[in-house]
C-alpha positions in Angstrom: 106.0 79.7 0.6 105.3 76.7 1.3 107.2 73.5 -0.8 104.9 72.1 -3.2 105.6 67.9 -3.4 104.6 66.6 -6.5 101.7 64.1 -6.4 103.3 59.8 -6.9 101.6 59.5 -10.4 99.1 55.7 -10.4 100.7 52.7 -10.6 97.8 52.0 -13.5 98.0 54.7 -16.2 95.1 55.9 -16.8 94.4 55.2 -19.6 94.2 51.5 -18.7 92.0 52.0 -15.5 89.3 53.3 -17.7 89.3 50.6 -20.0 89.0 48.1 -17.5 86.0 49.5 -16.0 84.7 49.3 -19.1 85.3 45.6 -19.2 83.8 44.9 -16.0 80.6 46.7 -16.7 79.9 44.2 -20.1 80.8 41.2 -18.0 78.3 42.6 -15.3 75.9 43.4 -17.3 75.8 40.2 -19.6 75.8 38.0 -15.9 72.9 40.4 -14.8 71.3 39.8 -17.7 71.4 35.8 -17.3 70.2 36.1 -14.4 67.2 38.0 -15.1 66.1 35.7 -17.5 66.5 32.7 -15.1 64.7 34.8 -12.4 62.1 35.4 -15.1 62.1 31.8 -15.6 62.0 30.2 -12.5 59.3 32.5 -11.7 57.1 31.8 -14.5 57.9 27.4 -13.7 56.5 28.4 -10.3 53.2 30.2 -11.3 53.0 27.4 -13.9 53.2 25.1 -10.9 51.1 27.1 -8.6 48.3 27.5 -11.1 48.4 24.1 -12.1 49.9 21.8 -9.2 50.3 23.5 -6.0 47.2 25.9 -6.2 43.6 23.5 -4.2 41.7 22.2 -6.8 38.8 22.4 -5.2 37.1 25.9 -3.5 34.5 26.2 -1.0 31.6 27.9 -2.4 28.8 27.5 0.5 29.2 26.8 3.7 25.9 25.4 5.9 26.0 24.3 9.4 27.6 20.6 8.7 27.7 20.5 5.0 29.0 22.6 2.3 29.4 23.2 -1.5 32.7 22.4 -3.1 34.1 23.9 -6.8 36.4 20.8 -8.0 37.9 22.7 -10.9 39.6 19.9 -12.1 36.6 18.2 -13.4 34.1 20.9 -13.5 31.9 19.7 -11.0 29.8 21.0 -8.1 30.4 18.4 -4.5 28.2 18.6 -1.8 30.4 17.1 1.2 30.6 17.1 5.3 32.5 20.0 6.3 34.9 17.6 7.4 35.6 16.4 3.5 34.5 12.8 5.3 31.2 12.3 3.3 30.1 13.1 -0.1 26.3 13.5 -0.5 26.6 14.2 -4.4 28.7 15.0 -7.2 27.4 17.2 -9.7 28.8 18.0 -13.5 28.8 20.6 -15.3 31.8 19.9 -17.3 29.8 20.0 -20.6 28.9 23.8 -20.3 30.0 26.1 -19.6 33.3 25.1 -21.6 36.2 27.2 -19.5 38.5 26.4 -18.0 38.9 29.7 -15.5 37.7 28.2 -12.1 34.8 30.7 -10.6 36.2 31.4 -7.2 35.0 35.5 -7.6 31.5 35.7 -6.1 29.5 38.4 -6.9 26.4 38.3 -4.7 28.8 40.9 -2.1 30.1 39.1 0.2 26.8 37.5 0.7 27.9 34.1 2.9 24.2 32.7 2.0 24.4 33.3 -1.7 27.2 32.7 -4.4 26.7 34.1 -8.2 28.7 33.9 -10.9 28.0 34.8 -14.7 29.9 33.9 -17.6 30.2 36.9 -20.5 27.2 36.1 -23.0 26.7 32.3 -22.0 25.1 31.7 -18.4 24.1 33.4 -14.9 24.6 30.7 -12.1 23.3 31.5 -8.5 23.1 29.5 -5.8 21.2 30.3 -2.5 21.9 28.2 0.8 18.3 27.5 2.0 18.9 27.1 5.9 15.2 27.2 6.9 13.7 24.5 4.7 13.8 21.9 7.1 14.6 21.2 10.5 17.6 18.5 10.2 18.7 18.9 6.2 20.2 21.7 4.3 19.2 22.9 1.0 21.3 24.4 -1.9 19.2 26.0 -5.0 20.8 26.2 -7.6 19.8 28.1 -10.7 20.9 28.4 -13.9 19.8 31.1 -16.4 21.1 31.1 -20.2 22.1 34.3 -21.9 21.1 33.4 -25.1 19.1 30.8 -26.8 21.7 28.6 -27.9 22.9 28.0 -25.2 22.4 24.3 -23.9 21.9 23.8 -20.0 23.0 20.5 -18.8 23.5 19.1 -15.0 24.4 15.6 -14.8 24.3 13.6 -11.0 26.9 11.5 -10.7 25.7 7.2 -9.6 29.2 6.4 -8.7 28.8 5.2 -4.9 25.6 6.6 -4.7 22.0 4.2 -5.2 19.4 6.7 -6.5 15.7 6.6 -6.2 12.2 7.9 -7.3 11.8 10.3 -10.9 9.2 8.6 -13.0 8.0 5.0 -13.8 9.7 2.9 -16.7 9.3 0.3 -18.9 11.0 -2.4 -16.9 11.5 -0.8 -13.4 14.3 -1.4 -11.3 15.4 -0.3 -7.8 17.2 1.5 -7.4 17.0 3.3 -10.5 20.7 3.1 -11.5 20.4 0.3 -13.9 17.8 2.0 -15.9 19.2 3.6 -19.6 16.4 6.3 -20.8 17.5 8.4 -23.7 16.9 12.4 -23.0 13.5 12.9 -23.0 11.0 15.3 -21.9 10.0 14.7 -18.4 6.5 13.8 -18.9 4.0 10.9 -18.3 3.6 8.6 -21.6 1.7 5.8 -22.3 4.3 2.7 -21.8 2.2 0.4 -24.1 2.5 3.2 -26.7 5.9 4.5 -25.7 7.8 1.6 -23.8 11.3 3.8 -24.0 9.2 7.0 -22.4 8.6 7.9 -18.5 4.8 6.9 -17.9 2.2 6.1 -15.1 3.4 7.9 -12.1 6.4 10.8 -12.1 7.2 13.4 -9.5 10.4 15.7 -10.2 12.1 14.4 -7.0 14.9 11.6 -6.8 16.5 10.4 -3.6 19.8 9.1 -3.2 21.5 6.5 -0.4 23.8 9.1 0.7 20.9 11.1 2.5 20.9 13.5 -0.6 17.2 14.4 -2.0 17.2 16.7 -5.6 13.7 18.4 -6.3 13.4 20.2 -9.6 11.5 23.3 -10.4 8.2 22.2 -10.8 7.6 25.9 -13.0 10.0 25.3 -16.0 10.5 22.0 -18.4 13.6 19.9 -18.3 14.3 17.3 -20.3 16.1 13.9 -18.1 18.0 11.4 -19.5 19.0 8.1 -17.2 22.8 6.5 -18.5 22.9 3.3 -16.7 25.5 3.3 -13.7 26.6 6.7 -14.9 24.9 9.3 -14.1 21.4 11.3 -14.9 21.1 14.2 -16.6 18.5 17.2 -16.4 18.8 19.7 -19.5 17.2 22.0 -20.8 15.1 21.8 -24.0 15.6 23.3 -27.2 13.4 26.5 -27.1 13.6 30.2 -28.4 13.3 31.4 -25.2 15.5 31.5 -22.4 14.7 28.5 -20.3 16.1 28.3 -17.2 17.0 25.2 -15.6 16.3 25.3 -11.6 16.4 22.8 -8.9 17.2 22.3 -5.6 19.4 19.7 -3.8 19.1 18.8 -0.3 20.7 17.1 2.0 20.4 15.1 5.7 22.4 12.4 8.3 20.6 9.6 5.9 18.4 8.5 3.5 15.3 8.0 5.6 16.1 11.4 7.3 16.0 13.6 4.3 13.0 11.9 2.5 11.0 12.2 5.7 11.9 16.2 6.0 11.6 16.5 2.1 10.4 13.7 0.2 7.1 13.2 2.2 6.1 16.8 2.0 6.0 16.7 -1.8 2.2 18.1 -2.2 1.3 20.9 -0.2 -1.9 19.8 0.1 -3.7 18.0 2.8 -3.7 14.4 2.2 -7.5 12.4 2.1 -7.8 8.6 1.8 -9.5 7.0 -1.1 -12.2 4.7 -0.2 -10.3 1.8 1.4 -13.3 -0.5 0.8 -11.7 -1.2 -2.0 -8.9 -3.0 -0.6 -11.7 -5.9 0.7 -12.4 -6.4 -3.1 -10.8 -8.6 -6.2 -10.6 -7.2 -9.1 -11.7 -9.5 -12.1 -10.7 -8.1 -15.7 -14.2 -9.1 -17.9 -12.3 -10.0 -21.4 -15.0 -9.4 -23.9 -15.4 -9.0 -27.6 -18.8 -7.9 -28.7 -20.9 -5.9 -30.4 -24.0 -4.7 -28.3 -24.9 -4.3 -24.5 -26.8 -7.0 -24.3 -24.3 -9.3 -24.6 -22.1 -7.5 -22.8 -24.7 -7.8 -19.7 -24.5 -11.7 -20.7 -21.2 -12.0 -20.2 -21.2 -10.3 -17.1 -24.2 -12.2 -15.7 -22.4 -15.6 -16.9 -18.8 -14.7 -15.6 -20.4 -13.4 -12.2 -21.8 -17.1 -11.8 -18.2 -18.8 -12.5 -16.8 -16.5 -9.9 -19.5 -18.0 -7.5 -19.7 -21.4 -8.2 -15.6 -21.5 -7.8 -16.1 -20.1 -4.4 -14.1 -17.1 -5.1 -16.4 -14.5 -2.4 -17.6 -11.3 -3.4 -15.2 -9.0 -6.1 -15.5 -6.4 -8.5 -15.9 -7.2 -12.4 -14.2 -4.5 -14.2 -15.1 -3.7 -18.2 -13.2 -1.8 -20.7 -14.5 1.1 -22.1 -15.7 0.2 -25.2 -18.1 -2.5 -22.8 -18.9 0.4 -21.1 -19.7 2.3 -24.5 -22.7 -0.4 -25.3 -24.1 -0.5 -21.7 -24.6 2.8 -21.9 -26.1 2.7 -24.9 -28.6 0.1 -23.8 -30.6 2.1 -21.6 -31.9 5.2 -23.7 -31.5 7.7 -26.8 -28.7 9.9 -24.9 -26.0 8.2 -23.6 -22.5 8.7 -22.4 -21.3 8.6 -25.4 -24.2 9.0 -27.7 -22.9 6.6 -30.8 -26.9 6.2 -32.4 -30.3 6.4 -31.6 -31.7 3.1 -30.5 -34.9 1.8 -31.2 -37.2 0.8 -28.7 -36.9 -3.1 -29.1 -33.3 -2.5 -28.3 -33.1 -0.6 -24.9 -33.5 -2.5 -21.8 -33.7 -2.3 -18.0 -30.3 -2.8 -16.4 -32.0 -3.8 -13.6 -29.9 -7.2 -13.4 -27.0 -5.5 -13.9 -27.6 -2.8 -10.7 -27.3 -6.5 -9.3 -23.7 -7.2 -10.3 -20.5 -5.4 -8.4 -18.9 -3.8 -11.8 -16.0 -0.6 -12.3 -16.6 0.7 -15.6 -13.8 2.4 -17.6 -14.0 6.2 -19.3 -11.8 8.4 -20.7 -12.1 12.4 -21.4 -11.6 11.4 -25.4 -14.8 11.3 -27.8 -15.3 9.7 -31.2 -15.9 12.2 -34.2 -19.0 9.9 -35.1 -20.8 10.3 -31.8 -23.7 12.3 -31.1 -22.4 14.5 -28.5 -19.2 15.8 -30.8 -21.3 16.5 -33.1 -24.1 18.4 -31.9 -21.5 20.3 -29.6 -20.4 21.7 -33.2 -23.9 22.5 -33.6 -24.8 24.4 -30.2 -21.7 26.7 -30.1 -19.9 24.1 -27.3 -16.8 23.3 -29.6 -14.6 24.7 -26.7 -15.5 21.8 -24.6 -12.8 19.9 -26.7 -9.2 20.9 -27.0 -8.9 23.8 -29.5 -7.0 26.0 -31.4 -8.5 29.8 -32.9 -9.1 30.4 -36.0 -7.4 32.9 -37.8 -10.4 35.7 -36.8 -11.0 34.1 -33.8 -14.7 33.3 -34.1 -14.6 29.7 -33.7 -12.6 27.3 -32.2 -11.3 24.2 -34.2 -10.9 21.6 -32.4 -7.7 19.7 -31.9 -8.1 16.1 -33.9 -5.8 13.0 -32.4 -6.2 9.5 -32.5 -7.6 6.7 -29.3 -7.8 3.2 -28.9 -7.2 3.7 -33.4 -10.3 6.0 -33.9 -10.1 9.6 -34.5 -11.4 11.7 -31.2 -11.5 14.7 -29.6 -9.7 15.4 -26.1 -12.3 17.3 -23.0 -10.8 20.8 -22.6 -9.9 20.2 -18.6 -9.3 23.8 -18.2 -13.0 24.7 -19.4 -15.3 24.5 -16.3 -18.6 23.9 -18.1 -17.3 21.2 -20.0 -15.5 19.9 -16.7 -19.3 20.1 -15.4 -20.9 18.6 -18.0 -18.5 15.3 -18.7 -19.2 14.8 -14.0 -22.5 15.3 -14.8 -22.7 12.8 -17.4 -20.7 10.4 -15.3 -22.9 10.6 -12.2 -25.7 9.8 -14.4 -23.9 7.1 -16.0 -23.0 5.6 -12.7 -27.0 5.9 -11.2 -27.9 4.0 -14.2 -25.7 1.2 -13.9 -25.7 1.4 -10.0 -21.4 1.3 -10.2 -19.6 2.5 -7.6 -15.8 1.9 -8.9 -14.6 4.1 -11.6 -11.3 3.8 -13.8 -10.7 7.1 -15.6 -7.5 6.6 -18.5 -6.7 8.3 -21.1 -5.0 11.4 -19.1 -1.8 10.8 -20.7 -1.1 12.0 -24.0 -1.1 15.9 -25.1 -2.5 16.6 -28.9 -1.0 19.8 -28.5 2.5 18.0 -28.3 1.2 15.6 -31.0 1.1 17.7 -34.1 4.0 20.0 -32.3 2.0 22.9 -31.8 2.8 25.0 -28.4 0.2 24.3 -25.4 -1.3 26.9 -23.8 0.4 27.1 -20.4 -2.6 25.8 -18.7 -1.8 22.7 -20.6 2.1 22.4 -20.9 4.2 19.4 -19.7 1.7 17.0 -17.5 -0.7 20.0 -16.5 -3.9 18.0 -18.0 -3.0 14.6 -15.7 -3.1 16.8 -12.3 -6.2 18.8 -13.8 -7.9 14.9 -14.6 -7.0 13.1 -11.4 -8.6 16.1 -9.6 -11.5 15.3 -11.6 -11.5 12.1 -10.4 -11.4 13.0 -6.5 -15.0 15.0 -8.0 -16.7 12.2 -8.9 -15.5 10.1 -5.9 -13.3 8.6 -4.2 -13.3 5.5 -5.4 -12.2 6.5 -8.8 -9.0 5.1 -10.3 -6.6 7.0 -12.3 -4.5 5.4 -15.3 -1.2 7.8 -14.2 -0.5 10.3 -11.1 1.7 13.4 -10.8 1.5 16.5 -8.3 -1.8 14.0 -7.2 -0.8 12.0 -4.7 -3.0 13.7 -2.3 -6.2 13.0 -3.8 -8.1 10.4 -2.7 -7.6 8.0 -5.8 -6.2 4.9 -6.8 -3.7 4.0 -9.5 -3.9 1.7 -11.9 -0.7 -0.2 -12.0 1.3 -0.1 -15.7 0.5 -3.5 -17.5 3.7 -6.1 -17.1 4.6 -8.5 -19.6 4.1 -12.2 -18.9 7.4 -12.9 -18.3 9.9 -13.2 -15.1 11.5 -10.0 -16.8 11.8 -6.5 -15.0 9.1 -6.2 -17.2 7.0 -9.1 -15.5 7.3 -10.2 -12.4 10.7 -9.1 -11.2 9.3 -5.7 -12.1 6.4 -5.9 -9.1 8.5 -5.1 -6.3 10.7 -2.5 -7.9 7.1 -0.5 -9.0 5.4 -0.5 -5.4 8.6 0.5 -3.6 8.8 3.4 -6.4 4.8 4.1 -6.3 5.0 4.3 -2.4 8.2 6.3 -2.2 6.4 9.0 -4.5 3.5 9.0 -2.0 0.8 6.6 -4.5 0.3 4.2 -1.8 -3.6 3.1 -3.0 -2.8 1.5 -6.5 -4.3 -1.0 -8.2 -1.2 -3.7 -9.1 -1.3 -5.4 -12.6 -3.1 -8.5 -12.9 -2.3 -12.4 -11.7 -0.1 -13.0 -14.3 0.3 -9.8 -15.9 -2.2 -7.8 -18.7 0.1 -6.4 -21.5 -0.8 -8.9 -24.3 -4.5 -9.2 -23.3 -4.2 -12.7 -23.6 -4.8 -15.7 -20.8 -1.5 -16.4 -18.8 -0.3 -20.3 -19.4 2.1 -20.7 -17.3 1.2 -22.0 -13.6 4.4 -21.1 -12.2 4.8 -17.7 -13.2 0.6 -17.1 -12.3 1.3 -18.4 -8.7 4.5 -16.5 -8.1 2.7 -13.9 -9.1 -0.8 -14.3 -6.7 2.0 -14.6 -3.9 2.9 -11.4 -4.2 -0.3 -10.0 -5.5 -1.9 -11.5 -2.0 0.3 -8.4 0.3 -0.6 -5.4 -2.1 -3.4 -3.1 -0.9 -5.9 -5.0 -4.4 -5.6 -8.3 -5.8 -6.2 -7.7 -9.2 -6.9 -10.8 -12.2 -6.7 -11.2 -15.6 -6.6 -14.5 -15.8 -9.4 -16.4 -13.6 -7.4 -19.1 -11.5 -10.1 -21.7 -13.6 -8.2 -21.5 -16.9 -4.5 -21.5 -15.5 -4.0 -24.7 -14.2 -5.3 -27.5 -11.7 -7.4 -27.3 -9.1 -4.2 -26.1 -7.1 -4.7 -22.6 -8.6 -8.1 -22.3 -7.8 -7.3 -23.2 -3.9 -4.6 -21.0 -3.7 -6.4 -18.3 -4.9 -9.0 -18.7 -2.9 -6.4 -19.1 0.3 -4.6 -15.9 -0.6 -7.8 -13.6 -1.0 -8.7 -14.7 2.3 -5.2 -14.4 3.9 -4.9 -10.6 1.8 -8.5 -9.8 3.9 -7.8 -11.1 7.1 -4.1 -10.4 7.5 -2.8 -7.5 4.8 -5.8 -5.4 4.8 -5.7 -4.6 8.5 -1.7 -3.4 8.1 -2.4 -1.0 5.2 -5.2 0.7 7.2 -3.2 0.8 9.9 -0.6 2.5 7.7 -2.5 4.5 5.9 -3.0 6.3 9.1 0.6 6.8 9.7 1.0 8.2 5.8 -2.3 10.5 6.4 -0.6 12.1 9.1 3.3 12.0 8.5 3.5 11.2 4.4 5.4 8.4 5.4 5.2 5.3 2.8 3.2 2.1 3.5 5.2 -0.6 1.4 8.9 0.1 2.5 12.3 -0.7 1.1 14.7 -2.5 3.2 16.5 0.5 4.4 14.0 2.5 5.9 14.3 -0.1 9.0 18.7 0.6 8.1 19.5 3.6 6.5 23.2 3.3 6.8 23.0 -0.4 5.7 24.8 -0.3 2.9 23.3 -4.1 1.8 19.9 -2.4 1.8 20.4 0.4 -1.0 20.1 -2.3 -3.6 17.5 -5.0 -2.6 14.7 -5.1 -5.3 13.0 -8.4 -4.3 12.0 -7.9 -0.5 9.6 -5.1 0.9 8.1 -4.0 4.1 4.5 -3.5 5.0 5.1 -0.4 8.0 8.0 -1.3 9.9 6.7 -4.9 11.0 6.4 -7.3 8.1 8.9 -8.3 5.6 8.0 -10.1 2.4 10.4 -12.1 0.6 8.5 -13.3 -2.8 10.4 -15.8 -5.1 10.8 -14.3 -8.7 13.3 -17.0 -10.3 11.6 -19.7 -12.4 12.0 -23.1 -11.0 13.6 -21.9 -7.6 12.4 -23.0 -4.4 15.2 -21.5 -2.2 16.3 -18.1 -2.1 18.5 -15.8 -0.1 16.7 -13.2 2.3 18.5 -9.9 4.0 16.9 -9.0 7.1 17.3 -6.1 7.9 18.0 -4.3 11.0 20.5 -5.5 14.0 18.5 -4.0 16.7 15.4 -6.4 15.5 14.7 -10.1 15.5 12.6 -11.7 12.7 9.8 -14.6 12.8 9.3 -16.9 10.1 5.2 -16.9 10.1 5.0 -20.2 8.7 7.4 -21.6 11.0 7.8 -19.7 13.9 11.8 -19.4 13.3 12.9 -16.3 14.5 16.4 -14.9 13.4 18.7 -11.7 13.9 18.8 -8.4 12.3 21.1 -8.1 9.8 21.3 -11.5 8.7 21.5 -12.9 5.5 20.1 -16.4 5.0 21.4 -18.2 2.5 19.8 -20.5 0.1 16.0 -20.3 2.3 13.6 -23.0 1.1 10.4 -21.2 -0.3 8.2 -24.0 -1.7 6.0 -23.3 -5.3 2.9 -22.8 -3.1 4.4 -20.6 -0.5 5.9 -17.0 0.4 8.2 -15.8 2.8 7.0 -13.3 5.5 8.5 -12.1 8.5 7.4 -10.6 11.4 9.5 -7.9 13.1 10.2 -8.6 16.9 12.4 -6.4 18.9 14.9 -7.7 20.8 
């Protein structure tokens, strides 16, 4: 049988190799277990640092043909830029809401490249729709904001950091660009400035331009409160309201300024546009300052004033009365007037026969006294719904809605009730046969009673409704009516009374001129009536010679020259001759260009009086010039608006231009600045355009 060798027992007993092992495994499994944890940790630094310094801050949302819509989560804001991150058209925040700070990256339109949407649990709905066929050479984004619950505050602010912005609504002291004005949030509405000087008044469209070829047009459907934070930003918001109010707008953008307000800005009424009667423009306005108590003296003054006017060889005008002159005109002629205040005896009424002689505008308003005849018998007929109204409680009468004008308690004409619409023309049209007037001024469209005692409008009425409804009243009567404030109207054939100025060299006065027509125009009011020679807000004659020639200068290349102040009670004989020169240079030379113009803004919506940089939209120089204007593309004016300066400094624009001085024949370079130009007391700069 095989020998059977006995196996060489371990060098390590046994009972020690097993106890070793033992050993290892803790040492292992202690040094695995470090490591873990620093895996664990080093992995948890680097999504720390992915999440919060490696990871892009910003995400493309949209994505047009040459721009695009950027997510910058970092500061919660919305960018439009070049797809080539080389321009930024605007910066939009929405830091304030919603408060998050989970960037929305997920969009939830599926996979839709023309849409993005994104909802936040219980707050807000956000969708945005890349409009690619709004206009030929500009993209549009809409963007629109729906709340999820009442409380919920909507807010968009546009950022004015390297960015001039234009257009919105008419202020108190107006400047151009609009980025040194400081509104608190408000509704956006037209107010009275003379009643509300910290409101938006006289002319407003929901559309602002900016210099970096950026135009924002905001749902014209849905109200939205603005506020303007000087050199900040401006904000749109929503109002308080216990319903869900969406806040909706659309922002577009173009190669330049003058690119995107011609493909968006000029096509802000869908209507076809009709000139006003431009006869006008031939005409001076004279302001008739009277305080009396019947119409005969009222047809006294005018007779007496009409003779100053031609004895001071100051040509044909038109004299224009207030309404409560008006008021006792009317009443002069018979038992039912206009407005119907008493019966008048016999001895009383007269022929107005010498007044059919004079060249007057008369001034109404859609409000009527409680004490007058008409109010009162409309309570008796059954009419009382041709004033604004609210039901009774059974609904078998209307009560109408009491407010307060010119200090008297009145009624407001329901604009939305055609038979009262028919009778108030009616009455007019008679009104203006008996006094043979041609030129009406219709104010009083601001103002909502509704609003007034805080009681909800009917939506007929809501926000500025009743101003679009009364200017297209206006167009009825004729179009050589003149409206006190314009919105959604710049279609019509009207003319706009200018807001009064303060007698001053103020943004409120004079400085204020240029920075109003360059707004007016840019909104598409290109046929308004400027504030008087001087300036109107007090009511009382201007003093100061200076500030009243200054002010013709400028007054002189305006489509009207409107007074306040006849040139006789001003000053020297000086006044009187410069006034008369400047009427007939306003005829002979500016007339001709604004019809000319008018022409070009009939057919293309294109403005007549232009700012600097629609001759040099990438001028940078031009985005903030608020003392110089163009007539069309071929005549700069360069007013002086300093006290006591007879030299200014004048930009002219464009480098593929020359300019000629017209009282010297100079001519000069595009893109120059002169320094220091001498502008003498009883002169104004204007330049020709010549191309080189």
């Amino acid at each position: 049988m095989p020998h059977t060798r006995n196996r060489n027992p371990s060098p390590i007993p046994e009972v020690t190799w097993d106890s070793g092992l033992k050993e290892m495994n803790e040492t292992w499994k202690g040094a695995i277990a470090c490591l873990g944890v620093a895996v664990f940790f080093v992995m948890t630094i680097g999504i720390i640092y992915w999440q919060v310094v490696d990871q892009p801050h910003k995400n493309w949302i949209l994505k047009g043909g040459f721009s695009g819509l950027i997510w910058e989560r970092r500061t919660h804001s919305l960018i439009i830029q070049t797809l080539a991150e080389d321009k930024t058209f605007a910066e939009i925040d929405v830091g304030n809401f919603p408060d998050s700070d989970v960037p929305f990256v997920k969009n939830l339109c599926w996979l839709n490249k023309t849409e993005f949407c994104y909802t936040w649990d219980a707050i807000a709905d956000l969708k945005i729709s890349f409009e690619s066929d709004y206009a030929a050479a500009s993209e549009c984004y809409s963007i629109n904001w729906t709340p999820l619950n009442c409380q919920v505050e909507l807010k968009d602010c546009f950022s004015m950091a390297n960015i001039s912005w234009y257009g919105g609504a008419s202020v108190h002291a107006q400047n151009w660009p609009i980025n040194n004005v400081n509104v608190s949030l408000q509704p956006f509405i037209v107010s009275n400035l003379r009643d509300n000087p910290t409101g938006y008044g006289s002319v407003l469209e929901r559309y602002f331009l900016g210099s970096t070829g950026v135009a924002l047009l905001v749902a014209q459907e849905v109200p939205v409160h603005i506020s303007i934070g000087s050199q900040r930003h401006f904000c749109l918001q929503t109002p308080p309201s216990s319903e869900l109010v969406p806040l909706q707008y659309m922002v577009c953008v173009s190669n330049n300024i003058k690119t995107v307000h011609q493909e968006v800005g000029s096509q802000l009424s869908e209507h076809e546009r009709v000139l006003p009667n431009t006869d006008i423009l031939r005409l001076p306005f004279w302001k008739l300052l009277v305080n009396v108590d019947s119409g005969v003296k009222v047809e006294r003054e005018l007779r007496t004033f009409h003779n100053r006017l031609k004895r001071h060889r100051l040509g044909e005008g038109v004299i224009s009365i207030g309404e409560h002159s008006t008021m006792l005109l009317s009443d002069m002629q018979d038992h039912e007037s206009l407005y119907g205040r008493k019966e008048m005896s016999s001895q009383e009424t007269k022929d107005l026969s010498l007044v059919k002689l004079l060249n007057i505008s008369i001034t109404l308003s859609p409000y009527m006294g409680v004490d007058t005849r008409p109010f009162q018998v409309s309570l008796q007929d059954g009419t009382e719904s041709f004033w604004l109204s609210l039901p009774s409680k059974s609904h078998s009468y209307q009560a109408p809605l009491l407010t307060k004008w010119k200090g008297k308690f009145s009624v407001k004409l329901n604009i939305t009730n055609h038979a009262a619409v028919s009778w108030f023309v009616d009455r007019v049209s008679s009104l203006q046969s008996k006094l043979g007037v041609e030129y009406i001024t219709l104010e009083g469209g601001e103002g909502n009673p509704f609003a007034e005692q805080a009681i909800a409008p009917p939506k007929t009425l809501a926000g500025d409704e009743y101003i679009g409804l009364f200017a297209a009243v206006g167009a009825r009567i004729g179009d050589s009516s003149i409206v006190t404030a314009g919105t959604r109207s710049s279609h019509l054939p009207l003319f706009v009374q200018m807001t009064p100025l303060q007698a001053d060299w103020s943004y409120s006065g004079i400085k204020g001129i240029i920075p109003s027509i360059l707004h007016y125009s840019l909104l598409g009011y290109n046929f308004f009536i400027p504030d008087a020679v001087g300036g109107s807000l007090s009511n009382e004659f201007v003093t100061d010679e200076e500030l009243y020639i200054r002010w013709l200068e400028i007054a002189a290349f305006l489509p009207v020259i409107s007074f306040h102040t006849p040139p006789w009670v001003c000053g020297e004989d000086r006044v009187l001759n410069l006034t008369r020169s400047y009427i007939s240079r306003h005829q002979e030379f500016v007339i001709p260009l604004v019809i000319k113009y008018a022409e070009e803004w009939l057919a293309e919506g294109t403005p007549i009086f232009r700012p600097l940089w629609w001759i040099s939209p990438d001028d940078l120089l031009t985005f903030t010039i608020d003392n110089e204007f163009l007539i069309g593309d071929e005549v700069l004016v360069a007013p002086v608006t300093e006290r006591g300066a007879v030299h200014r400094d004048i930009y002219l624009p464009g480098s593929d231009f020359q300019w000629q001085d017209m009282s010297n024949a100079q001519v000069f370079d595009g893109g120059t600045l002169l320094k220091s130009y001498p502008v003498n007391l009883e002169e104004v700069a204007v330049f020709l355009r010549r191309i080189s």
